[in-house]
C-alpha positions in Angstrom: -73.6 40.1 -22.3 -76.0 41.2 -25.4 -75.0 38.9 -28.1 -75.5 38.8 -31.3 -78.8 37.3 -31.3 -80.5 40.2 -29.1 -78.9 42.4 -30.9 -80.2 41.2 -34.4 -83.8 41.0 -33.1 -83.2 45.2 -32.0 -81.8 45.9 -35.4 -84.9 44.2 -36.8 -87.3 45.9 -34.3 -85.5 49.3 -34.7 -86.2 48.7 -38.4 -89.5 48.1 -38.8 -90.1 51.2 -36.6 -88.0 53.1 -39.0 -89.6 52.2 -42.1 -92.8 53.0 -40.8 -91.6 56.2 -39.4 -88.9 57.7 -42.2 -89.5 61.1 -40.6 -86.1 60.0 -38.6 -82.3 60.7 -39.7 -80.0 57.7 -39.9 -78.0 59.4 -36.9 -81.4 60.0 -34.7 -82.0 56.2 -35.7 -78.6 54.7 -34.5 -78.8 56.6 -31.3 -82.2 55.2 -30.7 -80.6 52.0 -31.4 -78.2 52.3 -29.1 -80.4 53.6 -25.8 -82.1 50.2 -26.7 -78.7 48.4 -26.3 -78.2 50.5 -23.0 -81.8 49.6 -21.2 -81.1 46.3 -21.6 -78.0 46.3 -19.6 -80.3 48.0 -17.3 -82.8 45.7 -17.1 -80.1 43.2 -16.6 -78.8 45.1 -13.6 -82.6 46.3 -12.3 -83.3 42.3 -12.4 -80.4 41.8 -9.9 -81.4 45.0 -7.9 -84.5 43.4 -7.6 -83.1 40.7 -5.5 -82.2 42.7 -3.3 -85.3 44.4 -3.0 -87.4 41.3 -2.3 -85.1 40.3 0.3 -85.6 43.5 1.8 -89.1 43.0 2.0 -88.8 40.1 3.4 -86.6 41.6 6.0 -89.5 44.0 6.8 -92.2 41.5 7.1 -89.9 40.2 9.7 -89.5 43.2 11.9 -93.6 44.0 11.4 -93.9 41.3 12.9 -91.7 41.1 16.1 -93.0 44.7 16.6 -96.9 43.5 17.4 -98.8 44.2 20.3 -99.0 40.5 20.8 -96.4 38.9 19.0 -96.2 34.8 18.4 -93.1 33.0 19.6 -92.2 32.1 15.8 -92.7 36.2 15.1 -90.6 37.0 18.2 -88.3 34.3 16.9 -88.5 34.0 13.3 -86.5 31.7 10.7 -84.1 34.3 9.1 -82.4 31.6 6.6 -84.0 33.3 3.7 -82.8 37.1 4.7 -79.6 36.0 5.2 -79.1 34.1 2.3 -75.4 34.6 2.0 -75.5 35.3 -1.7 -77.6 38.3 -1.4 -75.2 39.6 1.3 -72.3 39.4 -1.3 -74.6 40.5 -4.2 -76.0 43.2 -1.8 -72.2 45.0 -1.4 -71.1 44.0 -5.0 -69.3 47.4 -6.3 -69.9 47.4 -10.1 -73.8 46.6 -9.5 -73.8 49.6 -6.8 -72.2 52.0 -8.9 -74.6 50.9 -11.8 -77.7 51.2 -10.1 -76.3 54.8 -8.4 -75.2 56.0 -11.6 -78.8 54.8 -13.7 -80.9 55.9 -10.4 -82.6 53.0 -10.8 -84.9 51.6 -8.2 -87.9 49.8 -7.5 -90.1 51.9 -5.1 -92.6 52.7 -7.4 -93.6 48.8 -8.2 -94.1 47.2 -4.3 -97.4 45.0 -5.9 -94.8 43.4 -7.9 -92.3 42.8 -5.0 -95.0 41.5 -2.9 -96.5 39.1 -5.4 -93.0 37.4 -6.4 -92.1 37.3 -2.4 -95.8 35.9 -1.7 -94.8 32.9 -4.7 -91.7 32.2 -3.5 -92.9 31.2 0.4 -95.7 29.2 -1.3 -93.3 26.9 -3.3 -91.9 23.4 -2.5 -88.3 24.5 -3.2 -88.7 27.6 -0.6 -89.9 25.1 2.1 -87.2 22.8 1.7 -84.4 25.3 1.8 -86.1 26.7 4.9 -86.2 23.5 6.6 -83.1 22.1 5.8 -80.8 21.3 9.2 -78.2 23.9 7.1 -77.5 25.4 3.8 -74.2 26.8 2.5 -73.1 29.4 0.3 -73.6 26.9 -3.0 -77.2 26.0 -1.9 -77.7 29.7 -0.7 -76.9 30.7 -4.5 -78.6 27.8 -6.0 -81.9 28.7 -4.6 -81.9 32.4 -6.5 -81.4 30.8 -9.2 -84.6 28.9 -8.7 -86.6 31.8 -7.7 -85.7 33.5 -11.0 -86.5 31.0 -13.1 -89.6 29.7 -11.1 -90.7 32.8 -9.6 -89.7 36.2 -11.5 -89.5 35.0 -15.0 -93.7 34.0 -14.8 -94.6 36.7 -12.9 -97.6 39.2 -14.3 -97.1 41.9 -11.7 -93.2 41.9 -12.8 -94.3 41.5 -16.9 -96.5 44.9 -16.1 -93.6 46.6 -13.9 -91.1 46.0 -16.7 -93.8 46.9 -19.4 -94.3 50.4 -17.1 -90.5 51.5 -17.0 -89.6 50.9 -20.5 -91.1 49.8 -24.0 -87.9 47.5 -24.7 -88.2 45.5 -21.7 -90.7 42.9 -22.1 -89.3 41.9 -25.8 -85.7 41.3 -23.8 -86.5 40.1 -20.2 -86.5 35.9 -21.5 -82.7 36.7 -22.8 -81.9 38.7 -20.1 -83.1 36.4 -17.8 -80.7 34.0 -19.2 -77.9 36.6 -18.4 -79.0 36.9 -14.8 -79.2 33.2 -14.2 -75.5 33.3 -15.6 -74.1 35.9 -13.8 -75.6 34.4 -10.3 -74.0 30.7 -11.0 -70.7 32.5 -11.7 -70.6 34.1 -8.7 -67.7 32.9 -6.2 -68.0 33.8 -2.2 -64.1 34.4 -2.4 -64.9 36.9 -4.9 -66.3 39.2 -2.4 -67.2 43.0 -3.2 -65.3 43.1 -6.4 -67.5 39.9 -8.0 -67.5 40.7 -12.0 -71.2 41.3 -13.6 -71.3 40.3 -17.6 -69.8 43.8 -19.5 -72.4 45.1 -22.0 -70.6 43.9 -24.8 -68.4 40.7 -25.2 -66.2 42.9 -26.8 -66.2 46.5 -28.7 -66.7 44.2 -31.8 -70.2 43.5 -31.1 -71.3 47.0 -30.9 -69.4 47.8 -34.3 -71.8 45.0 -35.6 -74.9 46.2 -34.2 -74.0 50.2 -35.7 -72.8 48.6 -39.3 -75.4 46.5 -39.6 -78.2 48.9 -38.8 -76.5 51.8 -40.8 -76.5 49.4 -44.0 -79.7 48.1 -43.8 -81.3 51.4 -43.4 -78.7 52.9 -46.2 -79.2 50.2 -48.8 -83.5 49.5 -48.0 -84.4 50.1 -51.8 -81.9 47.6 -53.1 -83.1 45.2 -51.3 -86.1 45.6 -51.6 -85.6 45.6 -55.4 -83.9 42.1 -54.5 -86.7 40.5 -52.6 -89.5 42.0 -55.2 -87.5 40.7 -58.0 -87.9 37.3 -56.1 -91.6 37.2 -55.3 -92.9 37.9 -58.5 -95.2 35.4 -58.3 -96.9 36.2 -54.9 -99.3 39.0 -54.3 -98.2 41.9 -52.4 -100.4 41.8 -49.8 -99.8 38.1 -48.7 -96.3 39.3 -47.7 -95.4 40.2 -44.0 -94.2 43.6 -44.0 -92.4 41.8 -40.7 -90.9 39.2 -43.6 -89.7 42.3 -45.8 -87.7 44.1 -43.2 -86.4 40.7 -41.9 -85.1 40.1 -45.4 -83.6 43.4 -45.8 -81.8 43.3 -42.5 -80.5 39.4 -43.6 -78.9 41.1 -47.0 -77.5 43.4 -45.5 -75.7 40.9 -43.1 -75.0 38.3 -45.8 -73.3 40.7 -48.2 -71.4 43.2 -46.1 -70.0 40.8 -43.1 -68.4 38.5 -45.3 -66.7 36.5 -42.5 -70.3 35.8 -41.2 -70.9 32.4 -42.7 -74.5 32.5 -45.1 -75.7 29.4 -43.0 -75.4 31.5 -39.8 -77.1 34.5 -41.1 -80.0 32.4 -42.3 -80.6 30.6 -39.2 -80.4 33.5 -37.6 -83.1 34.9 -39.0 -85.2 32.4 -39.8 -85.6 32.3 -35.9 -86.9 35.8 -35.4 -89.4 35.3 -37.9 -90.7 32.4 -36.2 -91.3 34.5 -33.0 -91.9 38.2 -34.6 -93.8 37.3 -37.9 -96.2 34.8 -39.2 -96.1 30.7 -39.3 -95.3 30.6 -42.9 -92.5 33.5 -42.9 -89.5 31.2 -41.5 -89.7 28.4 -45.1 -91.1 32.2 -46.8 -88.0 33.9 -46.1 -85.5 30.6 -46.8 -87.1 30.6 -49.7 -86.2 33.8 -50.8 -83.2 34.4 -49.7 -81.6 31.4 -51.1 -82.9 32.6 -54.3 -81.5 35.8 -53.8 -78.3 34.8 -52.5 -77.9 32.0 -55.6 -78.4 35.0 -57.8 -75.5 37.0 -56.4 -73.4 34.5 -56.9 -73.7 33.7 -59.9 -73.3 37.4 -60.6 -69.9 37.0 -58.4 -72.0 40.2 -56.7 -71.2 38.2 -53.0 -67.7 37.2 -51.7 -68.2 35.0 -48.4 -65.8 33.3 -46.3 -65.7 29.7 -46.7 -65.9 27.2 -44.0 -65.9 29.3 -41.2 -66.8 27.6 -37.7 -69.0 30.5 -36.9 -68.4 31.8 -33.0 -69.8 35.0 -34.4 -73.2 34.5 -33.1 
């Protein structure tokens, strides 16, 4: 589930942090990184537990209402389509989401504004109204409209972007990618599947999370070299026209380019010219090409950098 693209944005987070705060060890650092790693698979499975939870409210609005003095007929006899979605049955007895949640203690008890607000957005929308009214739904269009409310409904919430921002610092930065993993995970789900449905494992494999440890350990263990690299390379601009957000970007790309040699250089540079674009200024992405080319044209013609050639990359 957390790819290689979330995980270079925490490595580049995680590093910027560290320079600015050396006062850590390396091991204090690649624990930190880790428990990063780990709330994110938590905030993947706290999005799907909250599913649950605004169904449940939903649920509870119903009953309020059949329990009035003077109830309507539509209260005494309400529409129940949405609370019985048959997805959020199956998702509501899914064992590896039940054990995670158990096992994390996570819950959403503490945030019922932002419950509320999502639940009140959903009933207002076209697609909600439809689904209700429909003459009958199955398990596909059941599914299908979670889908919608995630995208539509959670993903541009405010009362959920200040819930997440409340139960952990990481969260806000991830919840677009993890989003994507939720949205996943809920098209993949099959009604035969029942109880034992698989949810995306943290890692594709235990490759990823040797990655994530190598790359952060080198970067952190080689900062002076390359900084001496990227200073040998911007001789001509003046210190303080430079990101500090560029600098650590660069670092963490030299690391990758010259100890994951299977890693094609192409890769790597794209890579990272995307998370300057979103973490550092609208000059840093042709900045940091720039550079790096430089630095990278340099090493070879040292023969300082031995790169696999013609790689079709799937190690993104």
């Amino acid at each position: 589930m957390i790819n290689r693209i979330l995980l270079r944005i925490k490595i580049v987070q995680l590093l910027y942090a560290y320079t600015k705060n050396q006062s850590k060890s390396i091991n204090l650092a690649k624990k930190e990184l880790l428990l990063s790693i780990e709330k994110t698979y938590s905030l993947y499975h706290s999005l799907l537990l909250l599913i649950l939870e605004i169904t449940s409210f939903a649920d509870n609005k119903l009953e309020t209402g059949k329990r009035k003095l003077r109830p309507s007929a539509q209260e005494l006899h309400p529409n129940t389509r949405f609370v019985d979605n048959l997805f959020v049955k199956q998702l509501s007895k899914n064992n590896d989401l039940l054990a995670y949640v158990k096992e994390q203690h996570l819950s959403w008890d503490a945030y019922p504004t932002a419950i509320k607000s999502i639940y009140e957005s959903i009933i207002s929308s076209d697609f909600y109204e439809a689904y209700m009214n429909a003459p009958t739904t199955t398990y596909e269009e059941d599914r299908e409209l979670w889908r919608k409310i995630v995208k539509k409904c959670m993903l541009v919430n405010e009362e959920l972007d200040i819930a997440l921002e409340e139960q952990c610092i990481y969260w806000n930065d991830d919840v677009d990618i993890v989003v994507s993993f939720v949205l996943k995970t809920i098209k993949r789900f099959e009604q035969n599947a029942g109880n034992n449905q698989a949810l995306l494992p943290k890692f594709k494999d235990e490759e990823d999370k040797e990655f994530a440890v190598k790359l952060f350990t080198e970067s952190i263990l080689n900062l002076d070299d390359y900084k001496t690299m990227i200073d040998n390379h911007t001789k001509n601009w003046e210190v303080d026209r430079i990101a500090y957000m560029d600098v650590v970007i660069m670092q963490i790309a030299l690391a990758e380019i010259i100890h994951f040699p299977t890693i094609p250089i192409n890769v790597t540079f794209n890579e990272y010219i995307e998370i300057a674009k979103k973490y550092s200024t609208e000059r840093s992405s042709n900045f940091i090409n720039g550079v790096l080319d430089n630095i990278v044209t340099d090493l070879k013609n040292q023969n300082k950098l031995i790169k696999a050639k013609n790689i079709s990359s799937n190690q993104k």
